[in-house]
C-alpha positions in Angstrom: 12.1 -24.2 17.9 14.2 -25.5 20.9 16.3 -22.6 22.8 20.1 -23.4 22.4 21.7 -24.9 24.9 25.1 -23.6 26.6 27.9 -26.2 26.4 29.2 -26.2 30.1 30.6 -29.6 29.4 31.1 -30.5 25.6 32.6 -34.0 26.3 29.9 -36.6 25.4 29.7 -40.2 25.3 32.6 -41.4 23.0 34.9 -38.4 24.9 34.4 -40.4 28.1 35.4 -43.5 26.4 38.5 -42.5 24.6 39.7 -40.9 28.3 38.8 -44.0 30.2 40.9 -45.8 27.9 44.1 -43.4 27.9 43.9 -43.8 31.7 43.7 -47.9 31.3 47.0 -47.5 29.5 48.8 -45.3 32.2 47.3 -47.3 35.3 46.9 -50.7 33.9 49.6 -51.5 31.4 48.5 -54.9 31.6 45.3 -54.3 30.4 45.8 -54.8 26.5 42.5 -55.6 25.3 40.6 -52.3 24.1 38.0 -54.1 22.2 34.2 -53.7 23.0 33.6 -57.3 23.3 36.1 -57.1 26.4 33.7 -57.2 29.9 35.6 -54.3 31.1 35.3 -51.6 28.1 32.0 -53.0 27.9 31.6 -51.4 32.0 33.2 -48.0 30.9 30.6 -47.8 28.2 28.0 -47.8 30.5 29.5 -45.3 32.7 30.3 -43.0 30.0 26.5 -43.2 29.0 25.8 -41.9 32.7 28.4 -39.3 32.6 27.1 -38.6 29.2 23.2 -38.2 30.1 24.4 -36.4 33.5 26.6 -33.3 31.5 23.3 -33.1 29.4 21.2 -32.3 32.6 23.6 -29.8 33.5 23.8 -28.2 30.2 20.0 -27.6 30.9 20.1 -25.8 34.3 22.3 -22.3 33.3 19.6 -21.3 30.2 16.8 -21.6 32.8 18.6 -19.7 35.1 19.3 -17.0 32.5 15.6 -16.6 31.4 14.5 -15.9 34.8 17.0 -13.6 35.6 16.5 -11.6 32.4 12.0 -12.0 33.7 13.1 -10.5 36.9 15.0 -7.8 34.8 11.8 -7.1 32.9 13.7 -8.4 29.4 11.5 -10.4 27.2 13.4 -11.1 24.0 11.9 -9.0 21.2 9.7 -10.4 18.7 10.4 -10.4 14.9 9.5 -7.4 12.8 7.7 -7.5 9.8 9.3 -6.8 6.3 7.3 -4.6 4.2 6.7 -3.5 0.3 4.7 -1.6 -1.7 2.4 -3.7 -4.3 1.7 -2.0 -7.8 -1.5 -3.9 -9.1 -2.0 -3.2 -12.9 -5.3 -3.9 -14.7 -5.8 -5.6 -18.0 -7.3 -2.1 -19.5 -8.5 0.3 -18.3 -12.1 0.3 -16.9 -15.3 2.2 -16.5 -15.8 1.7 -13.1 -13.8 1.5 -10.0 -11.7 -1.6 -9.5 -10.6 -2.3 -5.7 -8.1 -4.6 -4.3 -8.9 -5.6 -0.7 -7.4 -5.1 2.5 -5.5 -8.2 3.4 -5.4 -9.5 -0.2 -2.0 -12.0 -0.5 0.6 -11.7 -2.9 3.7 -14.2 -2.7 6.4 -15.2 -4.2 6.8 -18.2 -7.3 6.8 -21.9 -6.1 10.9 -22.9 -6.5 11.7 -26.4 -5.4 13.0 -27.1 -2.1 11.7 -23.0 -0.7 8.7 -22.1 1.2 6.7 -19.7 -1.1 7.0 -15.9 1.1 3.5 -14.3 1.7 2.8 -10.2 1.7 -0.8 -9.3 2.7 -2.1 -5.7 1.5 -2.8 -3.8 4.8 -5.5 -1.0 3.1 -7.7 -1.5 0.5 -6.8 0.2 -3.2 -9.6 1.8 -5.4 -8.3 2.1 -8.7 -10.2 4.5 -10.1 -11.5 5.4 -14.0 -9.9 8.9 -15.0 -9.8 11.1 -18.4 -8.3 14.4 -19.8 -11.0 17.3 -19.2 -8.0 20.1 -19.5 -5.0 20.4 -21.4 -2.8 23.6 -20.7 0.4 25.1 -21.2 2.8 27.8 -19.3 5.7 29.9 -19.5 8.0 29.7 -17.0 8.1 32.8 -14.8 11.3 34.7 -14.0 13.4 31.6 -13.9 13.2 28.2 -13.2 12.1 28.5 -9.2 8.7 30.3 -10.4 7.4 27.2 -11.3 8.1 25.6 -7.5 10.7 23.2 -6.3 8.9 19.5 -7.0 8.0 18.4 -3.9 7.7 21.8 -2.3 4.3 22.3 -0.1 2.5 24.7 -2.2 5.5 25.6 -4.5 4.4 26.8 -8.0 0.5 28.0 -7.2 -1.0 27.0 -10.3 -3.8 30.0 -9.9 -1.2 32.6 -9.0 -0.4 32.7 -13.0 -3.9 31.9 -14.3 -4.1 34.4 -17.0 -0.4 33.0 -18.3 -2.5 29.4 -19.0 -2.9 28.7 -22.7 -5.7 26.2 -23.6 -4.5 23.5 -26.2 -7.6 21.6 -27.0 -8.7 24.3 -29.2 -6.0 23.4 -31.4 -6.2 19.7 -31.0 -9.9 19.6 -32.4 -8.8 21.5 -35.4 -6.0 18.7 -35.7 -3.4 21.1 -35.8 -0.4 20.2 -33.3 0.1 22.6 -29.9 3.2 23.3 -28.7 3.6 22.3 -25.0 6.1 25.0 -24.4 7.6 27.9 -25.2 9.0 28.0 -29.0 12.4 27.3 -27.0 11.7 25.7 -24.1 13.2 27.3 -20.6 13.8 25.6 -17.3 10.3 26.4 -15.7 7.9 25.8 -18.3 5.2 23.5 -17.6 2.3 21.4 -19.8 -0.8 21.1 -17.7 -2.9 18.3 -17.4 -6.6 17.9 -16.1 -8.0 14.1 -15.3 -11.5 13.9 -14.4 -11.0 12.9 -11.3 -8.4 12.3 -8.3 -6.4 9.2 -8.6 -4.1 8.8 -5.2 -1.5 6.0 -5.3 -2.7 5.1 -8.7 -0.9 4.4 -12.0 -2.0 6.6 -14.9 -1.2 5.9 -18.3 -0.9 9.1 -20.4 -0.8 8.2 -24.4 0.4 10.9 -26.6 0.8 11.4 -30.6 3.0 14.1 -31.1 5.8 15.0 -33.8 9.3 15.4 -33.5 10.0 18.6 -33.0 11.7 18.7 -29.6 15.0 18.3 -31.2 18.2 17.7 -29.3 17.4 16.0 -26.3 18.3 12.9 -25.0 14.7 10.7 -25.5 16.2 8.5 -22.8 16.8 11.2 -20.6 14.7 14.4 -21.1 14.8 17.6 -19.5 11.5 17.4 -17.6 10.0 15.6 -14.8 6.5 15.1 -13.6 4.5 16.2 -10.5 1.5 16.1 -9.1 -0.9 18.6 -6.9 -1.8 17.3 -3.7 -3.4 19.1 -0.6 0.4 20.2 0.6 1.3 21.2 -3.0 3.3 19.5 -5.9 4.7 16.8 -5.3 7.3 14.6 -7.7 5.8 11.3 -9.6 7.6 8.2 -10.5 8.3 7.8 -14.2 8.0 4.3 -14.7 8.1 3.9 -18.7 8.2 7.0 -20.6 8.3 5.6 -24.8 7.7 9.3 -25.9 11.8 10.9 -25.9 10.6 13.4 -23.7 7.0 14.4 -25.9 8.5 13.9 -29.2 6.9 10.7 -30.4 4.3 8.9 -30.6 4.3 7.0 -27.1 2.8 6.2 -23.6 3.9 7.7 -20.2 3.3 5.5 -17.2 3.2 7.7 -13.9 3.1 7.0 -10.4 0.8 9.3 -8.8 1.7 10.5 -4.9 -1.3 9.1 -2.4 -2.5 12.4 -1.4 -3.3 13.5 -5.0 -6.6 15.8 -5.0 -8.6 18.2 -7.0 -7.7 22.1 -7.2 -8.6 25.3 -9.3 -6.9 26.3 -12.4 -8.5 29.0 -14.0 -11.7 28.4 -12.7 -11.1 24.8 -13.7 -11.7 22.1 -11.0 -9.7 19.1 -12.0 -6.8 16.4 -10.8 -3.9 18.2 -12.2 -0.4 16.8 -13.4 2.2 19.0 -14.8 5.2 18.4 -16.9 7.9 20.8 -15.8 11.1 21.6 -18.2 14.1 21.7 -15.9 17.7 22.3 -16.6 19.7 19.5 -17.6 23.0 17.8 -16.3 26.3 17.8 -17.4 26.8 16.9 -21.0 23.1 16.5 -21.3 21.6 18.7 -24.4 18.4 20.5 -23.8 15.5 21.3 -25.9 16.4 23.7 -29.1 12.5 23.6 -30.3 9.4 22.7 -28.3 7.6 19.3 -29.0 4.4 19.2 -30.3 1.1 17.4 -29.3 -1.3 16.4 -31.7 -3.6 14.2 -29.8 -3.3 13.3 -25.7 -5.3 10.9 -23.8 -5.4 9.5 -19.9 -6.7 6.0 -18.4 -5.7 4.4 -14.7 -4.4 1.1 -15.4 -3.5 0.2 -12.1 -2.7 1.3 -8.8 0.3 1.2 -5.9 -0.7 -0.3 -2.1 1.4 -1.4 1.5 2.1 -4.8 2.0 3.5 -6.7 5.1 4.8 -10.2 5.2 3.0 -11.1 7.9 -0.7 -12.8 8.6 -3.8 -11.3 10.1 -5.4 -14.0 13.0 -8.6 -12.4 14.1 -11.3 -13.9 17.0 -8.3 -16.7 17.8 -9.7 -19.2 20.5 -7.7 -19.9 23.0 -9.5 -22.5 25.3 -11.5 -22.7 28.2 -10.6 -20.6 31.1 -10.4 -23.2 34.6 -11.5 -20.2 37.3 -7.5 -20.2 39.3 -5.4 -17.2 39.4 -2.7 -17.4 36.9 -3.9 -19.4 34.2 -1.9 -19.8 30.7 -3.0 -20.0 27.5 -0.8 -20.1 24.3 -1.8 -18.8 20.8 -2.3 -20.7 17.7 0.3 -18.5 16.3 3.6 -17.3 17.0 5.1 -15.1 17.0 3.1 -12.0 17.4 4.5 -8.8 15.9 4.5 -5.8 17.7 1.5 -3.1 17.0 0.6 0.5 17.4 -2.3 -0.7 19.4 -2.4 -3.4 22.5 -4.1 -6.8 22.4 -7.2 -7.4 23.4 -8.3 -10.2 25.1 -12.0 -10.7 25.0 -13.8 -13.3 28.1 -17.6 -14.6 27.4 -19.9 -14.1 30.3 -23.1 -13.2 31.2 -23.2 -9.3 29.5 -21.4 -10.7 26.3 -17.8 -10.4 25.5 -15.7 -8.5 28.5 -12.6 -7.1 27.3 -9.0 -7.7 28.9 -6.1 -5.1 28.6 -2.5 -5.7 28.1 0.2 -4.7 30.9 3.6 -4.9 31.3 3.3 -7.0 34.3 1.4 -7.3 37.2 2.9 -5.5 39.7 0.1 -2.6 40.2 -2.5 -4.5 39.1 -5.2 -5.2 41.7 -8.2 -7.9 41.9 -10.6 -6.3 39.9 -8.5 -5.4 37.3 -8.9 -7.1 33.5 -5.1 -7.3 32.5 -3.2 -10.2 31.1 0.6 -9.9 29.9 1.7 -11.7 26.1 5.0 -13.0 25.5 5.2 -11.7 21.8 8.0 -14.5 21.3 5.8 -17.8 22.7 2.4 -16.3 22.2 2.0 -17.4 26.3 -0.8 -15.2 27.7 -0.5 -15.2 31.4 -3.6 -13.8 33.4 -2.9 -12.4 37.4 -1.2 -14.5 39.9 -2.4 -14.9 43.3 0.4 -14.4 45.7 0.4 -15.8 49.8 1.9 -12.6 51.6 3.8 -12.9 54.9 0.5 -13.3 57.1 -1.1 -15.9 55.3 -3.4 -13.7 53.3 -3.9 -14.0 49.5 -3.8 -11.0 47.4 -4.7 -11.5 43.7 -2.9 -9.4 41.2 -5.7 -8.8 38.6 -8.9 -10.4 37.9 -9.9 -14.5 37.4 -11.8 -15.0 34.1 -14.5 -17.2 35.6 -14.6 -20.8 35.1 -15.9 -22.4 31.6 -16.1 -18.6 30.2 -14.2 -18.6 26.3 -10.7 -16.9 26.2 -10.0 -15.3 22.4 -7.9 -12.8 21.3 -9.6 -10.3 19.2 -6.9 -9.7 16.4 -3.2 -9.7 15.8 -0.2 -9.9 13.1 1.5 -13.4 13.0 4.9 -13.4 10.5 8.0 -11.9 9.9 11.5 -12.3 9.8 15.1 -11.4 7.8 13.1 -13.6 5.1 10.1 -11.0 3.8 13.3 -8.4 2.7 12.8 -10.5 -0.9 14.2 -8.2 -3.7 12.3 -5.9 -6.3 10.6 -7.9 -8.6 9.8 -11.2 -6.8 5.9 -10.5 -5.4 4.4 -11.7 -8.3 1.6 -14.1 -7.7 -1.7 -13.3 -6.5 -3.4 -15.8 -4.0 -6.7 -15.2 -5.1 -8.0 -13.8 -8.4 -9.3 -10.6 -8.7 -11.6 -9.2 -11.2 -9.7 -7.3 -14.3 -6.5 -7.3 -12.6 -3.4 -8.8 -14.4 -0.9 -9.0 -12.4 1.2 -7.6 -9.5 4.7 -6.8 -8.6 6.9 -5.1 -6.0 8.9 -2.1 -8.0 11.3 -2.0 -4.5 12.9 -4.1 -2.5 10.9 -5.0 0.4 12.3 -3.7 3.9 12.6 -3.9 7.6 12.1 -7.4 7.8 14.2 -8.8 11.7 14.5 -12.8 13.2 13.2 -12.4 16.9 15.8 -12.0 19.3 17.8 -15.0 20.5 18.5 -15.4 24.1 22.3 -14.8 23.6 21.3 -11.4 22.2 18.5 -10.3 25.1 21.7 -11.6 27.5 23.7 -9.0 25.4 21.4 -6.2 26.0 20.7 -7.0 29.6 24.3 -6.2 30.3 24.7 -2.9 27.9 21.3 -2.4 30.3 22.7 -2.6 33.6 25.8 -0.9 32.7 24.3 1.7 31.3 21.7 2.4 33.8 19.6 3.4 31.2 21.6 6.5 30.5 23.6 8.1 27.2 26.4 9.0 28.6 29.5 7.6 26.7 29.6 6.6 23.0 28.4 2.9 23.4 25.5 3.8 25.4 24.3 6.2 22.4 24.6 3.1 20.4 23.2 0.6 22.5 19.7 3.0 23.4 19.6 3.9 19.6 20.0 0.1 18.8 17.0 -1.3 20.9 14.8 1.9 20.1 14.5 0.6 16.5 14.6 -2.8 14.6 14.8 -1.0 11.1 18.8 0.2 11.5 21.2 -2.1 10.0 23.8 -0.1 11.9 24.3 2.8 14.8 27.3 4.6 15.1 28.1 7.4 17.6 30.4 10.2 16.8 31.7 12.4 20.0 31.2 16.3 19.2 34.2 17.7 17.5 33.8 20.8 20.3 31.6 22.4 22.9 28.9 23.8 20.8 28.9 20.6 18.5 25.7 17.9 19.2 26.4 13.9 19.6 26.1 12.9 16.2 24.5 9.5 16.3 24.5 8.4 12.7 21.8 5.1 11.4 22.5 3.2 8.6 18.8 1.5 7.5 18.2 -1.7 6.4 19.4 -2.6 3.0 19.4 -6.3 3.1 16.4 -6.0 0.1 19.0 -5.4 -2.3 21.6 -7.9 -1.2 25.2 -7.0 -1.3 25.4 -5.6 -4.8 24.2 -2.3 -5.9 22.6 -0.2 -3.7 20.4 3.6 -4.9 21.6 6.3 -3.1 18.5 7.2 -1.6 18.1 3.8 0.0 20.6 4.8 2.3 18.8 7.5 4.1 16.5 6.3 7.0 13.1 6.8 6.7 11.9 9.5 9.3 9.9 7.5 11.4 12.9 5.6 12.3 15.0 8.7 12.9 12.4 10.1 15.1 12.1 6.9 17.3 15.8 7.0 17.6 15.5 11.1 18.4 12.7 10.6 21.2 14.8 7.4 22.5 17.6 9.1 23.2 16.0 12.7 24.3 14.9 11.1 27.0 18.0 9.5 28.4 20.8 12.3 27.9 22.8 14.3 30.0 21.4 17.8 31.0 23.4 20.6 28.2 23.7 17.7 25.6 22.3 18.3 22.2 21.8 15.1 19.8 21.7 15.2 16.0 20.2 12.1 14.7 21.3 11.6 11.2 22.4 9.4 8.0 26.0 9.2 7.8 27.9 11.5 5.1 28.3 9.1 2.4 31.7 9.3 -0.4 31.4 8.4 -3.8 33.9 5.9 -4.8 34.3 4.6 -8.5 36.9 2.1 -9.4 38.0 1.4 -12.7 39.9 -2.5 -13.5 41.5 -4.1 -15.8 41.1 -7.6 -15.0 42.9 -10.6 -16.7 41.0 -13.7 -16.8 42.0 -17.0 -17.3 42.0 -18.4 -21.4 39.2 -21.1 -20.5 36.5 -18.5 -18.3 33.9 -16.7 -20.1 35.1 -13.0 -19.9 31.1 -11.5 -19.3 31.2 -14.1 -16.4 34.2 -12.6 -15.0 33.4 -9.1 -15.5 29.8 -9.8 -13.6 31.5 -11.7 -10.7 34.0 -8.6 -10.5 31.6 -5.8 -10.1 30.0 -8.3 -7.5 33.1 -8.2 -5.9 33.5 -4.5 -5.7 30.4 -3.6 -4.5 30.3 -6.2 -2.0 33.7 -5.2 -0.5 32.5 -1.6 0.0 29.0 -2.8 1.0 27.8 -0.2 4.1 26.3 -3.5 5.8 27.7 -6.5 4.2 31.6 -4.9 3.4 34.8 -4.3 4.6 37.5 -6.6 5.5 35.8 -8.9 7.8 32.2 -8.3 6.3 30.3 -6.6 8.6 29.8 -3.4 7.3 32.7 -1.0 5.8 34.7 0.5 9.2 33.7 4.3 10.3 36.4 6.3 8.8 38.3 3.8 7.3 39.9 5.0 3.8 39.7 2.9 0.8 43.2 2.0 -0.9 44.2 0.4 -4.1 44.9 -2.2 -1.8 41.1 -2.3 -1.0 40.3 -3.2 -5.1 43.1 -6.1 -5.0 41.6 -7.4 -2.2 38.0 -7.8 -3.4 39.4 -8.9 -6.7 41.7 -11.6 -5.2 38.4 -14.4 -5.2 37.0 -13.8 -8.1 36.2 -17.0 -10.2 38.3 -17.1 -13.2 40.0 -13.9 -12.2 44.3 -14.5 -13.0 45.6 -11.1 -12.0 44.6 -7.3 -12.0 46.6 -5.3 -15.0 45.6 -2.1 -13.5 43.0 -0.1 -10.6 42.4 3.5 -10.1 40.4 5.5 -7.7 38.2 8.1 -8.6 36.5 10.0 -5.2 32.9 10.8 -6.9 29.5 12.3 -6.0 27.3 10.1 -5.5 24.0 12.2 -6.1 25.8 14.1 -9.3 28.0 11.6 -10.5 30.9 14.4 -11.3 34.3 12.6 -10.4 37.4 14.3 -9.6 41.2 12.9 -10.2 42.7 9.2 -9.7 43.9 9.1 -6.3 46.1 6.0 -4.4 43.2 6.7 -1.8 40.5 8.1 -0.9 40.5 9.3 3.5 36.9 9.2 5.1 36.4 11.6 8.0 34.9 9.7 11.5 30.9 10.0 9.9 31.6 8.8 6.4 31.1 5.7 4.8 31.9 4.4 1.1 29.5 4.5 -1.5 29.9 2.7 -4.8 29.1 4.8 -7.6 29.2 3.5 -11.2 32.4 1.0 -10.7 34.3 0.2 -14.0 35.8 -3.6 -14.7 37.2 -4.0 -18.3 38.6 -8.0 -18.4 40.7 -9.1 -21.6 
């Protein structure tokens, strides 16, 4: 792709004419015939067409000048980053032996007309492996609900410490009589055991129960319990994906998403791959269990598994060419752009002892004759090798070593991909490239993330004056911003709060990437950055501030807001129509990256009005007027929402967040 072009002159060729012309009027009033079959017009055509070809040339000269600037500054523009997902493969049954998907196995997205299909690539290999029930045990809860360990917890809830509280239930369920799974009334801290054969990390496990209905009064869509897992750190909270049992009570399967660090411990004496169900307290307005449910027969298969993709594509052994023997040779890759990796490239030379290896630097500036280093433009995939500079005396000095002439240049391995376009919502990974044995199908249950174009050059001329301003120092608000902002590509937004007082830290609040999930409806917990990103950020910036200063790198404090409508549509629309484009409305108006007035990201601080909720309502199709809006200031993990207000005030670190919005259209 061609680099934009700066417009120091944007007349071109007809401009020139239409000028000429309005002077030929004002000079020459004689002059009366404009038309292009007139020899004179036909002689200010051709010197607009030089005029025109000469303001091209010059429109050429500034961008070069501004790339070699920004080379002498050390500013390359950065590469793209890579979206990424996690893949859940499920198999067609359950199997016998281990099934494993391979590293670099590629998953896309359907064929649609007119759209290049988007390709993930698995980065670690998945070993779905065969598991059964060897133990099936049951126990109180001890003292209250913490004795049985906060989910999550790094060794919360020993399972040995209360070994002799265990009861075994397969006695029971030979004899075909029905075991209870907890306590005749079940209290918040009782927990079912369960023993699989053998460890199943990142795997999906399919537990099928038949069991009668003697849980009564709980929600079956939303029962008291969760699940966990026991990994090396302790229990650890699984995804529920389909749970058709209410809670136990029925006949049903349980699909779970076991964590990847899931492993074998004692219970008992008993070594097995243990999962626990764990009876918890409910929520507001959300019964609990009056009777335990009972289990007449329990059984447990792997049916599928859960890896880490990356839209991006492995090259490996990439020839380059032919090296000539003369200092500063280029070479360009087959494929570009090359993401950026944990480990540098390696360029490997054929000679006489095999394959010699070249290093990566920076630049050449301390390199010396014998050295093997090469730089790579991520952007161009341009490998450069040393240059050999004439100093003052006439002497050469060669800045790194010559690969010798008609030696092979190849780089060992890199990524190739990226890009805004891999951050394809949940769902949409769904075809596999190649077949694999007893596999089904495949699926993304998240929206894939972290996915960034490459920089333009108007951007790296951005950050190369924040840079030299800045001196590569935090010392007022914008300079927070601007180091926290080129530490990381995975922030959607940086903001920096001021301490409130002399003991207070810099608050530098990161809101992550959401684009996965459009601008509709966003979880709650996608708006916490990951902590990789938050320490990145951390180390960034702990390196660059003022003596005294203390930095708390942190996710912004976010304010449930729920708006109830009534909405008056127009006698022709489709009232479902209306109501769906409504809610779109909402949450797009509050949207932390996509919201606000002028739609890029709700303000820092700003409080959301009444006025707000006409304004995202005032383009909605086949909307005709708003009957009435309230504003409810909610919490967004617990839902509970307080009083209509006319508005709700955000301090300096909080942001909106939709919760549960209301549209009722008549």
């Amino acid at each position: 792709m061609p680099l934009p072009a700066p417009d120091l002159d944007d007349r071109r060729f007809q401009d020139f004419v239409d000028d000429a012309k309005r002077l030929v009027r004002r000079r020459v009033p004689a002059w009366s015939d404009h038309n292009v079959h007139d020899p004179g017009i036909t002689l200010i055509e051709a010197v607009a067409t030089i005029a025109d070809q000469l303001a091209f040339r010059l429109n050429q000269v500034p961008e070069r000048h501004h790339r070699k600037f920004l080379d002498l500054l050390g500013i390359t523009r950065r590469p793209p980053s890579a979206a990424r997902a996690e893949l859940t493969f499920k198999l067609s049954a359950p199997r016998p032996d281990v099934v494993t998907v391979p590293a670099g196995h590629r998953v896309g997205t359907p064929r649609v007309p007119g759209e290049e299909p988007i390709g993930f690539a698995t980065l670690a290999p998945l070993n779905i492996v065969p598991v059964s029930l060897i133990e099936l045990r049951a126990a109180p809860a001890v003292g209250s609900a913490a004795a049985a360990g906060a989910p999550g917890e790094a060794g919360a809830g020993d399972p040995a410490r209360n070994a002799d509280n265990l009861r075994d239930l397969r006695p029971l369920m030979r004899q075909g009589e029905p075991a209870a799974c907890f306590s005749p009334v079940p209290q918040p801290g009782d927990r079912l055991y369960i023993g699989l054969s053998d460890a199943a990390p990142s795997c999906l496990v399919s537990l099928r129960t038949d069991s009668k209905i003697e849980g009564i009064g709980v929600d079956p869509d939303h029962p008291p319990l969760y699940w966990e897992a026991y990994q090396s750190s302790g229990w650890a909270r699984c995804e529920v994906e389909r749970d058709t049992t209410g809670g136990l009570n029925r006949p049903g399967e349980i699909l779970l998403h076991l964590p990847p660090q899931h492993t074998h411990c004692l219970i008992n004496g008993v070594r097995a791959a243990w999962l626990r169900a764990v009876v918890t307290t409910p929520e507001a307005n959300v019964p609990a269990y009056s009777r335990t449910p009972m289990l007449t027969k329990l059984t447990a298969d792997c049916v599928g598994g859960t890896v880490a993709a990356i839209h991006a594509e492995h090259i490996s052994d990439d020839v380059l060419g032919t090296a000539e023997g003369a200092a500063g040779q280029r070479f360009r890759l087959h494929h570009a752009p090359v993401l950026p990796s944990t480990e540098p490239a390696v360029v490997e030379v054929s000679g006489e002892e095999g394959w010699q290896q070249w290093h990566q630097v920076t630049d050449f500036a301390a390199s010396d004759r014998d050295d093997r280093h090469f730089t790579l433009d991520p952007m161009t995939g341009e490998i450069d090798f040393g240059p050999a500079v004439r100093l003052g005396d006439g002497s050469v000095r060669c800045h790194g070593k010559v690969p010798p002439e008609g030696s092979t240049v190849r780089l060992r391995e890199y990524w190739t991909g990226g890009g805004a376009v891999g951050n394809v919502g949940a769902g949409r990974l769904t075809v596999m490239r190649s077949a694999i044995p007893y596999v089904s199908s495949v699926t993304n249950r998240q929206p894939a993330r972290g996915g960034h174009d490459g920089e333009t050059v108007a951007e790296a001329k951005v950050r190369a004056a924040r840079a030299l301003r800045g001196q590569d120092r935090a010392v007022t608000a914008e300079d927070y911003e601007a180091i926290a902002t080129m530490a990381v590509s995975g922030a959607a937004r940086v903001r920096c709060v001021p301490p409130a007082g002399s003991d207070e830290p810099v608050h530098v609040l990161v809101v992550p990437d959401v684009s996965g999930y459009g601008s509709g409806r966003i979880p709650f917990d996608a708006l916490t950055p990951d902590e990789p990103t938050m320490a990145t950020i951390a180390a960034a910036l702990e390196e660059r501030r003022l003596v005294g200063v203390r930095i708390a790198v942190e996710p912004p404090r976010y304010q449930g807001v729920t708006a109830a409508v009534r909405l008056r549509s127009r006698r022709t629309e489709d009232l479902d129509e209306v109501r769906t484009a409504a809610l779109a409305a909402l949450y797009r108006w509050l949207h932390p990256r996509d919201g606000g007035p002028d739609g890029a990201g709700w303000p820092f601080g700003r409080a959301v009005t009444l006025g707000d909720v006409h304004a995202a309502l005032a383009s909605v199709p086949g909307a005709d007027y708003v009957e009435e809006a309230r504003l409810y200031p909610a919490d967004p993990t617990t839902g509970a929402r307080g009083e209509a207000v006319p508005a709700i005030e955000l301090g300096p670190d909080m942001l909106p967040f939709s919760y549960d919005h209301q549209v009722r259209v008549s």
